[in-house]
Backbone atoms as SQL, in Angstrom:
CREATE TABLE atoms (id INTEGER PRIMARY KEY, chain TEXT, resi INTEGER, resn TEXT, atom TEXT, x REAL, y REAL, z REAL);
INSERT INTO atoms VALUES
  (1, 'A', 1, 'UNK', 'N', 47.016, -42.551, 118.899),
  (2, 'A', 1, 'UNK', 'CA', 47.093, -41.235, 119.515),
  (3, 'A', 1, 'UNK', 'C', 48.502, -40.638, 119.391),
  (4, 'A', 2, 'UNK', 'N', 49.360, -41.491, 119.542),
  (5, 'A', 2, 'UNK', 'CA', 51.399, -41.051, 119.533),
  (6, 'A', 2, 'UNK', 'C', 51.251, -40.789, 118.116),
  (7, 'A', 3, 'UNK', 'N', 50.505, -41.576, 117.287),
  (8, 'A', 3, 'UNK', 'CA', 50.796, -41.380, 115.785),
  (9, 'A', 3, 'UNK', 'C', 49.684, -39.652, 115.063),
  (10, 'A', 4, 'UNK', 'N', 49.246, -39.136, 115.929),
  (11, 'A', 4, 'UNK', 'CA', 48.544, -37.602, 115.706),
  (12, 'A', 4, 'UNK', 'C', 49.220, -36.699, 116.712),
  (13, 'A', 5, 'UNK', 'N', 49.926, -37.058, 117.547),
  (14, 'A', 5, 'UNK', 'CA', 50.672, -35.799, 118.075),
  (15, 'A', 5, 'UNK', 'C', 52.134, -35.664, 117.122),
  (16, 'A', 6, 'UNK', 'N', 52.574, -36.842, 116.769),
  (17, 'A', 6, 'UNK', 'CA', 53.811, -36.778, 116.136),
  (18, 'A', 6, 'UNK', 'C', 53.656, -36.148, 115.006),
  (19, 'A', 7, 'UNK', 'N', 52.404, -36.098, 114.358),
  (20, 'A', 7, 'UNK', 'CA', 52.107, -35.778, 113.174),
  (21, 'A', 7, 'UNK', 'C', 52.146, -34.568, 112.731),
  (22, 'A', 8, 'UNK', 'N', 51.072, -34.060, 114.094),
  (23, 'A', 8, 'UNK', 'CA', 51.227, -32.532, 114.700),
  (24, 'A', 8, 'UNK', 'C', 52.430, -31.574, 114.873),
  (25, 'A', 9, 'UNK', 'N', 53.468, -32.452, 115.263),
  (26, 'A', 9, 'UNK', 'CA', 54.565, -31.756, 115.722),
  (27, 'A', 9, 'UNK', 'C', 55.237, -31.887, 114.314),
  (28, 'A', 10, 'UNK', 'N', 55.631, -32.735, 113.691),
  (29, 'A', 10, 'UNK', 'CA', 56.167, -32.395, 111.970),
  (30, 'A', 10, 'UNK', 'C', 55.488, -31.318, 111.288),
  (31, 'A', 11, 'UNK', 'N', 54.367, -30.990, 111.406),
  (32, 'A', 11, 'UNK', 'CA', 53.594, -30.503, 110.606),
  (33, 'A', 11, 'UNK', 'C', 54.176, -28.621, 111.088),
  (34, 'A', 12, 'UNK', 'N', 54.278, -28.864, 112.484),
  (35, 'A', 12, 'UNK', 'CA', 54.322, -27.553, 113.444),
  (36, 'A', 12, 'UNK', 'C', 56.314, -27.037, 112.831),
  (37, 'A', 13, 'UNK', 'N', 57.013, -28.311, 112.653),
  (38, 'A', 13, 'UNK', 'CA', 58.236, -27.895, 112.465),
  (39, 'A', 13, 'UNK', 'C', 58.526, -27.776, 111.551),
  (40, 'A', 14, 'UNK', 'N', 57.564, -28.264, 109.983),
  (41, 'A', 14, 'UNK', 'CA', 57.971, -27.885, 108.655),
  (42, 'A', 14, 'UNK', 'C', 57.120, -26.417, 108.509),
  (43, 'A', 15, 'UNK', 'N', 55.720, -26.058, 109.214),
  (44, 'A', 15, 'UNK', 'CA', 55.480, -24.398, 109.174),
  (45, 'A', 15, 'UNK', 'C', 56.675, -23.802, 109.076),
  (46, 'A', 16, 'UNK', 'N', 57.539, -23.565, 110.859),
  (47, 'A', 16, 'UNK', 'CA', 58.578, -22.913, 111.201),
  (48, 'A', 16, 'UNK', 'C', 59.707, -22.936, 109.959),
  (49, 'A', 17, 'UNK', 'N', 59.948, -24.268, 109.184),
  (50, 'A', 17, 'UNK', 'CA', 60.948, -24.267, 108.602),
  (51, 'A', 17, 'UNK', 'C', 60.580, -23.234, 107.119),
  (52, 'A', 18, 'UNK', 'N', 59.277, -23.462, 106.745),
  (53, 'A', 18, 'UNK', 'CA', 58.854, -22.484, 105.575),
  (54, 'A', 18, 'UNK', 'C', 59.076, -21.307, 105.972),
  (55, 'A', 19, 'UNK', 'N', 58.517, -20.877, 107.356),
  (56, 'A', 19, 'UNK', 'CA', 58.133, -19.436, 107.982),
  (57, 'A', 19, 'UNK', 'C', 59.848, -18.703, 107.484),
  (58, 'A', 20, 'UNK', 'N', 60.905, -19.543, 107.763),
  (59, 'A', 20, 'UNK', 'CA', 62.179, -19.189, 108.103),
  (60, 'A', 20, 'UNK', 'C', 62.637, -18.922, 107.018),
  (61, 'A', 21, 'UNK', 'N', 62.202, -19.957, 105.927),
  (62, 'A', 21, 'UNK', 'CA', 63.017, -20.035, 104.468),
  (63, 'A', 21, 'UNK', 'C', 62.633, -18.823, 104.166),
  (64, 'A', 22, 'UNK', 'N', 61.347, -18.294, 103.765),
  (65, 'A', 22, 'UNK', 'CA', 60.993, -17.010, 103.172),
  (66, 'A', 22, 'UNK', 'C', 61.460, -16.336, 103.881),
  (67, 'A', 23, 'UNK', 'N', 61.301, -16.180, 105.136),
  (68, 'A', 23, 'UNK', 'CA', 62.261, -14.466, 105.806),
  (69, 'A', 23, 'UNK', 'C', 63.078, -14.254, 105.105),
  (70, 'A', 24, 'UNK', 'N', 64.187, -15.516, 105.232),
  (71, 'A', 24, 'UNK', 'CA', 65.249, -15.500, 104.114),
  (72, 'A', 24, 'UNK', 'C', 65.548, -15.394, 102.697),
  (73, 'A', 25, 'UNK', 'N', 64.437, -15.212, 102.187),
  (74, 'A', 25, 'UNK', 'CA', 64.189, -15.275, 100.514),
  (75, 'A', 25, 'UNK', 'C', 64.660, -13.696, 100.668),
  (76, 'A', 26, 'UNK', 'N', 63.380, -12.971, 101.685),
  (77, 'A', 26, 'UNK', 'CA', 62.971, -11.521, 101.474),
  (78, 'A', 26, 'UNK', 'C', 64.261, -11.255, 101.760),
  (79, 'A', 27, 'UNK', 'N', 65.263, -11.699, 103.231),
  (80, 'A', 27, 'UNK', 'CA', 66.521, -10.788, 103.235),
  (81, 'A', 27, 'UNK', 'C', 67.033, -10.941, 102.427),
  (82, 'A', 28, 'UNK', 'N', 67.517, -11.897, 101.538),
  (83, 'A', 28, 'UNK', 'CA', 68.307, -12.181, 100.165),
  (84, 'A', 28, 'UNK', 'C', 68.073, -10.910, 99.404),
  (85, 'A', 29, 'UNK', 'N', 66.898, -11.250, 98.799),
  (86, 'A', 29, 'UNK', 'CA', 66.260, -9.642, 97.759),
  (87, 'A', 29, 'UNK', 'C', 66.617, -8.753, 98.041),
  (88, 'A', 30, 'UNK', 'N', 66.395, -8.281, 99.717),
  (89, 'A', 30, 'UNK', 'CA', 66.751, -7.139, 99.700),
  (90, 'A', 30, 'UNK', 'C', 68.254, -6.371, 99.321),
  (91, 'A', 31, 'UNK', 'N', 69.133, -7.532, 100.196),
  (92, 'A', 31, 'UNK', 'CA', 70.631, -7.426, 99.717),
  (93, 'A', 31, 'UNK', 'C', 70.586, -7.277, 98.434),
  (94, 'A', 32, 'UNK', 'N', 70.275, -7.817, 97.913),
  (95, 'A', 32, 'UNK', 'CA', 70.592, -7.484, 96.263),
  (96, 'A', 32, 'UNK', 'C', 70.258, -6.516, 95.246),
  (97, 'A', 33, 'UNK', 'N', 69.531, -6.117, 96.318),
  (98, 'A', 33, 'UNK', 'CA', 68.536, -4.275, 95.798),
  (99, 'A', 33, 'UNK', 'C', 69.656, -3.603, 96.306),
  (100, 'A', 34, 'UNK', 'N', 70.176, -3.888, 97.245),
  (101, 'A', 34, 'UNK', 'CA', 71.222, -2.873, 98.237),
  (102, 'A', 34, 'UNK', 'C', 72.474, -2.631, 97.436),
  (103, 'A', 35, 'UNK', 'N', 72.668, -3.553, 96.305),
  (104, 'A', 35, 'UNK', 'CA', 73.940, -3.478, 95.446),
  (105, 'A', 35, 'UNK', 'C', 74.774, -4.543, 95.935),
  (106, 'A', 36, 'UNK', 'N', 74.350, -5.414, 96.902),
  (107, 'A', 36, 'UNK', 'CA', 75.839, -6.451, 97.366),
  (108, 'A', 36, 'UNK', 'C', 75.826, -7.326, 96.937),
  (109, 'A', 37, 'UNK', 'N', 77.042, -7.664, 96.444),
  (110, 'A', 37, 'UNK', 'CA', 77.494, -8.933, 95.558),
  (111, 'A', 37, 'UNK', 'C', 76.771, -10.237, 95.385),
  (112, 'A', 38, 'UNK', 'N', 77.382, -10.799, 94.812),
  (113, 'A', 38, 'UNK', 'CA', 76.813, -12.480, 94.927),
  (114, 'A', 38, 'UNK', 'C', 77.486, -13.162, 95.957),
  (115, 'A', 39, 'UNK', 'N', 78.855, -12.611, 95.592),
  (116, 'A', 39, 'UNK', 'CA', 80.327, -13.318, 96.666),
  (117, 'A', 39, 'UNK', 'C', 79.530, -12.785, 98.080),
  (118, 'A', 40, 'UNK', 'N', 79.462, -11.532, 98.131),
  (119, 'A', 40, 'UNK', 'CA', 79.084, -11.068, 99.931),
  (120, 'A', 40, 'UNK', 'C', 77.925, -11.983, 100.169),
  (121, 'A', 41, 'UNK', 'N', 76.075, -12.077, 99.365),
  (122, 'A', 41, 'UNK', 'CA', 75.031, -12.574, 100.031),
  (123, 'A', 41, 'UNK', 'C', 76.040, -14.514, 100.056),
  (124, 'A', 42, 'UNK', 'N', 76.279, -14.564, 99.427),
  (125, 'A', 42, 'UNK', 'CA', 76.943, -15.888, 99.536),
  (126, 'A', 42, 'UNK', 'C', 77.688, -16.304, 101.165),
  (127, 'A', 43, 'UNK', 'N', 78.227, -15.483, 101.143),
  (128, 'A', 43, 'UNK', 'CA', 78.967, -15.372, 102.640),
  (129, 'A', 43, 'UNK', 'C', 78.426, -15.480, 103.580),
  (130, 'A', 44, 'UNK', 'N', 77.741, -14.573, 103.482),
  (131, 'A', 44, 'UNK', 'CA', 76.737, -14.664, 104.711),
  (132, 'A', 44, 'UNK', 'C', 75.737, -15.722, 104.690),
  (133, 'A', 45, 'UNK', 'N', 75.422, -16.523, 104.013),
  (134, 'A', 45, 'UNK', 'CA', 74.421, -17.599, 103.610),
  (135, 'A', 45, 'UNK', 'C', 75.043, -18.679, 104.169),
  (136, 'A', 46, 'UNK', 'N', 76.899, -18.921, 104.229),
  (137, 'A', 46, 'UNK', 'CA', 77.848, -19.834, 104.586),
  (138, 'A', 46, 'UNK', 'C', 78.424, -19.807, 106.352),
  (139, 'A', 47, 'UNK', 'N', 77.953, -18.338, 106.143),
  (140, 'A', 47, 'UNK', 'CA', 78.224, -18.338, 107.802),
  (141, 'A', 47, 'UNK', 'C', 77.268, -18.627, 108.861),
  (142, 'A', 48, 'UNK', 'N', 75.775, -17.941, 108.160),
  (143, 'A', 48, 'UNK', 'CA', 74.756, -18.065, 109.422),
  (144, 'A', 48, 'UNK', 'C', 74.604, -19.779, 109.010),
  (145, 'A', 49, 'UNK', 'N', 74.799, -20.540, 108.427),
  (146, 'A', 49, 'UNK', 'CA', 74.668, -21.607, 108.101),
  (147, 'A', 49, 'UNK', 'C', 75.285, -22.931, 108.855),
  (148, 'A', 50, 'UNK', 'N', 76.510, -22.324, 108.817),
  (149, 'A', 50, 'UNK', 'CA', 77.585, -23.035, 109.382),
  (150, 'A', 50, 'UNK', 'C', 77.657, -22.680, 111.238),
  (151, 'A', 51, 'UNK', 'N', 76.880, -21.533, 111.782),
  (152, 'A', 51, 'UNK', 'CA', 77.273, -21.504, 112.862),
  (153, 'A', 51, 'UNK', 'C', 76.669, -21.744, 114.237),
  (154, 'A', 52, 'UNK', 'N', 75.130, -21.885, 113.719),
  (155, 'A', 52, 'UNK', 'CA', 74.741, -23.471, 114.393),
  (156, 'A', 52, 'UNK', 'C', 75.086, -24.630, 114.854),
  (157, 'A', 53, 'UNK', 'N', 75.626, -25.054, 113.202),
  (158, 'A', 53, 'UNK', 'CA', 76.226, -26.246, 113.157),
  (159, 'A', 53, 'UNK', 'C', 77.320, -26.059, 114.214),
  (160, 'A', 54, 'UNK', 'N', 78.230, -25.295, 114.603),
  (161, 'A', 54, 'UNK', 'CA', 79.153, -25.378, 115.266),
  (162, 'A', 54, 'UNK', 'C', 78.565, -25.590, 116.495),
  (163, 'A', 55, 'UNK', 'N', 77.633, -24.912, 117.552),
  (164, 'A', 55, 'UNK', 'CA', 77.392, -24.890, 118.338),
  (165, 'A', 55, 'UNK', 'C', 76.380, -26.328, 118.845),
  (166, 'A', 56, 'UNK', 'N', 75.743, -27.119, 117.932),
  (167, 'A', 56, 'UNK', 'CA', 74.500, -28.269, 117.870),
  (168, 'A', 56, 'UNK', 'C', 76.151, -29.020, 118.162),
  (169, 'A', 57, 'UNK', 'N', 77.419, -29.462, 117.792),
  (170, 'A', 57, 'UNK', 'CA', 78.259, -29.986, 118.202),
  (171, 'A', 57, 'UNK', 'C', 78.869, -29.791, 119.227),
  (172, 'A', 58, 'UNK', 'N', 79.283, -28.320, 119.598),
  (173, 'A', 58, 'UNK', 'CA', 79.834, -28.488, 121.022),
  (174, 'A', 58, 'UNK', 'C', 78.684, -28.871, 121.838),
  (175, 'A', 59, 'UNK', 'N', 77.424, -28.543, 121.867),
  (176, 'A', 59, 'UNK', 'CA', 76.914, -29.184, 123.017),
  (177, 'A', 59, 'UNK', 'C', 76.556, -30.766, 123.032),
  (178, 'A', 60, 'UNK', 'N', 76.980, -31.432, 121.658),
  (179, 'A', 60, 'UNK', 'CA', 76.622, -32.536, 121.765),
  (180, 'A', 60, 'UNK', 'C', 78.055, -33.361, 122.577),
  (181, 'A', 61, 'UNK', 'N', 78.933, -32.735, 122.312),
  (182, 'A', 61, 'UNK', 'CA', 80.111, -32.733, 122.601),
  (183, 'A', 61, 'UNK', 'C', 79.813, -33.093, 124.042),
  (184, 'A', 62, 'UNK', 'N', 79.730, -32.020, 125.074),
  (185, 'A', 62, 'UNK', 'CA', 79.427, -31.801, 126.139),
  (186, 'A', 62, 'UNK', 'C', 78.753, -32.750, 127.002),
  (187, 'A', 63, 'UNK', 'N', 77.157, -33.155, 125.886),
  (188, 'A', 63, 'UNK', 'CA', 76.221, -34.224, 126.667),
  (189, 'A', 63, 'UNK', 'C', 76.810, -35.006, 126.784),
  (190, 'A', 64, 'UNK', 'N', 77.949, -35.968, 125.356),
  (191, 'A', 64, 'UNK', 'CA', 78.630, -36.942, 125.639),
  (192, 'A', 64, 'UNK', 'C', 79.736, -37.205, 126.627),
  (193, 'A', 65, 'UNK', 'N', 80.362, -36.057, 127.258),
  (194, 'A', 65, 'UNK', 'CA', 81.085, -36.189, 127.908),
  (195, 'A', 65, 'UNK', 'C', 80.742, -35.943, 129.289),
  (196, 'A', 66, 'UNK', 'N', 79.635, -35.284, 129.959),
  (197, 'A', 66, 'UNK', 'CA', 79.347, -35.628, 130.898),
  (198, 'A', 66, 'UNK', 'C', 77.952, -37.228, 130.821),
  (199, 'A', 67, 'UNK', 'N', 77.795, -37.550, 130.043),
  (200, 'A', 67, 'UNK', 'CA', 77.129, -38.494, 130.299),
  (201, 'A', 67, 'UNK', 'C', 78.126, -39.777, 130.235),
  (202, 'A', 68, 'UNK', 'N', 79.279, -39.845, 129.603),
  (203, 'A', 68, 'UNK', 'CA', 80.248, -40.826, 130.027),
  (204, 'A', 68, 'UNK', 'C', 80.651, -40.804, 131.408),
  (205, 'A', 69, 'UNK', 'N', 81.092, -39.739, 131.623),
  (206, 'A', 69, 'UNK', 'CA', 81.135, -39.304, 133.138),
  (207, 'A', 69, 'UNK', 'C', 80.071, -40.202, 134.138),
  (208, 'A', 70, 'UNK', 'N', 78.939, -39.852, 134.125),
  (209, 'A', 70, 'UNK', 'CA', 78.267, -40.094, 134.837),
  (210, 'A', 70, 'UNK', 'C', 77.613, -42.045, 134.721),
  (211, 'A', 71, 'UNK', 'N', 77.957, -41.833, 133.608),
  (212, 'A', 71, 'UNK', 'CA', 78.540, -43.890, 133.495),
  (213, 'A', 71, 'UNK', 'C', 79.147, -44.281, 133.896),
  (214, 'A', 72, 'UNK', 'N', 80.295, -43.998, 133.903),
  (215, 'A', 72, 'UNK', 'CA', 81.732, -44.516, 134.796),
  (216, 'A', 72, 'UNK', 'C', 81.540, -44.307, 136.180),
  (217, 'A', 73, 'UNK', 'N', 80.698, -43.170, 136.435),
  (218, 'A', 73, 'UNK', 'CA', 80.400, -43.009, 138.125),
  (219, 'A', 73, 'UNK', 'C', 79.445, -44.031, 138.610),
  (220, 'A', 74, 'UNK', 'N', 78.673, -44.861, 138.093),
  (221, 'A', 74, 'UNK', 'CA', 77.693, -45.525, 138.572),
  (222, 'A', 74, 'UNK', 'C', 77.944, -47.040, 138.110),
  (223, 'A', 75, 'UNK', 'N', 78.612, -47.205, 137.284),
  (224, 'A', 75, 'UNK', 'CA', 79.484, -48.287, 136.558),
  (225, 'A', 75, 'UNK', 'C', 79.446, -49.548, 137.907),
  (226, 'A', 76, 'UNK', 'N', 78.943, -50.843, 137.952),
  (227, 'A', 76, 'UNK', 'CA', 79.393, -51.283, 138.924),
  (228, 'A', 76, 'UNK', 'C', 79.197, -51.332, 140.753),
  (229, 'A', 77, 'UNK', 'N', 78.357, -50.105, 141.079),
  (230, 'A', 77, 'UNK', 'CA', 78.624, -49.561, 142.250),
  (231, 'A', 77, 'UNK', 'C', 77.573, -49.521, 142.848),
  (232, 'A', 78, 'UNK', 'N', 76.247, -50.249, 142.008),
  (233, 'A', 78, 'UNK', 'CA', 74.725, -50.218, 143.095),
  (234, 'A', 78, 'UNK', 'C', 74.814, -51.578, 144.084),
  (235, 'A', 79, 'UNK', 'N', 74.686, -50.025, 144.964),
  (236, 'A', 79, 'UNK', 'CA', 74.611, -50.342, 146.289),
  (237, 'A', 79, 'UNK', 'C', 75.294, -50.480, 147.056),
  (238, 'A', 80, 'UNK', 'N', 76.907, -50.367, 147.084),
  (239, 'A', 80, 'UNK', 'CA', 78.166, -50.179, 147.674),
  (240, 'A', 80, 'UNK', 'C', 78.123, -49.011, 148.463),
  (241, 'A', 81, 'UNK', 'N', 77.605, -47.806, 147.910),
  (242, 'A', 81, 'UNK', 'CA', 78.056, -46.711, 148.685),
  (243, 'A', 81, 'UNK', 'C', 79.197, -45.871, 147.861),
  (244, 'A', 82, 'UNK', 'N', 80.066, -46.580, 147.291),
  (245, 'A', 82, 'UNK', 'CA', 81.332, -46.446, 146.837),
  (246, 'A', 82, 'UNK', 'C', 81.389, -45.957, 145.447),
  (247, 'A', 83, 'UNK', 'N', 81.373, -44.912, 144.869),
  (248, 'A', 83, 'UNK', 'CA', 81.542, -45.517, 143.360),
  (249, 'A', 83, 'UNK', 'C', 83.171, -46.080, 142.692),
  (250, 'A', 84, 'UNK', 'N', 82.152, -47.307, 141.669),
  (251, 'A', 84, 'UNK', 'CA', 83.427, -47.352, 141.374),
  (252, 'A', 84, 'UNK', 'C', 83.709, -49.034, 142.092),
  (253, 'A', 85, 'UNK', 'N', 83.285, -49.132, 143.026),
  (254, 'A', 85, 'UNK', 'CA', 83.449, -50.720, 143.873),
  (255, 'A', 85, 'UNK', 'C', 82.063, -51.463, 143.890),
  (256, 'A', 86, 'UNK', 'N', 82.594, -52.759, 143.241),
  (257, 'A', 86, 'UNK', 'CA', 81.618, -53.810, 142.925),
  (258, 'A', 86, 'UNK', 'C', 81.556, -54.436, 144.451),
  (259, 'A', 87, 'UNK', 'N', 80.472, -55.160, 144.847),
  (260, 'A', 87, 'UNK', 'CA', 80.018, -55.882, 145.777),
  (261, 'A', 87, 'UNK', 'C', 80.205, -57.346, 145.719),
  (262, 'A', 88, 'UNK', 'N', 81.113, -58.171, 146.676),
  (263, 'A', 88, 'UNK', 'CA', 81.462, -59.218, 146.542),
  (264, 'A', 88, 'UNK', 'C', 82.760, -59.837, 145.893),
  (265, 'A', 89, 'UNK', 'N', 83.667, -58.238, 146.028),
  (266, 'A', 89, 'UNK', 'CA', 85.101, -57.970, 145.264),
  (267, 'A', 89, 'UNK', 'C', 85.973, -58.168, 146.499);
């Protein structure tokens, strides 16, 4: 049963990924009907590309650092009350 929902859901995220590529085919074309360069559609191909990527890192950034956080807070401390203080110290 895990092995037909998973299946489902690849299937559901390579649609989206086709659905996306062609939008992008058509905006390409059009730019290039419009007269703009290779250098300009290029650019823009490098930026919307890249600026995801920036953001899928800061928040991974983020999870890792409050989830260290919240390790170090519990680190040791079940059932003390205390964080941070081991029982029988």
């Amino acid at each position: 049963m895990a092995g037909v929902v998973l299946l489902i859901a690849s299937l559901n995220v390579a649609n989206m990924m086709l659905v996306r590529g062609a939008a992008r085919h058509r905006k390409i074309r059009q730019s290039g009907k419009r007269s703009a360069g290779r250098g300009k559609i290029l650019q823009q191909l490098l930026v919307r590309g890249a600026d995801p990527g920036v953001h899928r890192r800061n928040a991974g950034l983020a999870l890792a650092a409050g989830g260290t956080t919240v390790l170090m807070h519990f680190d040791g401390s079940a059932g003390s009350g205390r964080p941070g203080v081991q029982r029988g110290a």
